[in-house]
N, C-alpha and C positions, 0 to 999 in steps of 0.2 A: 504494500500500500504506500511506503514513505518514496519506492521508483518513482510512484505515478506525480509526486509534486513537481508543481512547474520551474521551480525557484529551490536553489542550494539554502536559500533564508529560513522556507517554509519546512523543508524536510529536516532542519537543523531544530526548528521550534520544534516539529513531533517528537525527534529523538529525545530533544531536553525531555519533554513531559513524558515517556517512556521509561526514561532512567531516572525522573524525580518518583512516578509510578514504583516504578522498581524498589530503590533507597527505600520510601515508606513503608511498600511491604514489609521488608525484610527489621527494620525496625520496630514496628505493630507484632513481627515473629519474636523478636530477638529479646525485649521488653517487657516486664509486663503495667499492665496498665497503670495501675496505682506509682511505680516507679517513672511510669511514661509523663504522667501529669505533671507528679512534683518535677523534673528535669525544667519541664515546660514553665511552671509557674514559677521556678528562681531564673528561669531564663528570659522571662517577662519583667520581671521585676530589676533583674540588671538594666535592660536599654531601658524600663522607663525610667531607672536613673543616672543614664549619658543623656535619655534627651531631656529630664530636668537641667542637668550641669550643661548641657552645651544651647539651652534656652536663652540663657543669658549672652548670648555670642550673637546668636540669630536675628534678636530683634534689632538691635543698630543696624543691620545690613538692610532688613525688608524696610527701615523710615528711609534709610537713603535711595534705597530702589527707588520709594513709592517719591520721595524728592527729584528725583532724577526723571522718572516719567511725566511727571507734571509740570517738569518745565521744559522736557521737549515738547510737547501738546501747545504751551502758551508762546 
């Protein structure tokens, strides 16, 4: 089925979601659930505390954006 795409782009996306297919199987095997959760939930709890710490970085950038587009416009 991935011959018949018309684009090396498109039959590169099926592969990916193939083999991201795959990986999760073999993890949901490998796992068991209760271990699978907690993994996920200290691993939630990390990035949402790089994107609290790097929040304070972001915002000076998006007023100068939004400064910057408003006065190309005017």
């Amino acid at each position: 089925y991935i011959m018949t795409k018309k684009t090396i782009a498109h039959a590169t996306a099926d592969v990916g979601l193939i083999f991201t297919a795959y990986n999760l199987r073999r993890i949901f095997n490998i796992l068991d659930k209760n271990t699978l959760k907690a993994y996920l939930k200290g691993f939630g709890l990390y990035f949402w505390a790089l994107k609290s710490y790097f929040k304070g970085f972001r915002e000076p950038l998006i007023i100068l954006k939004l400064k910057y587009k408003f006065a190309a416009v005017a």
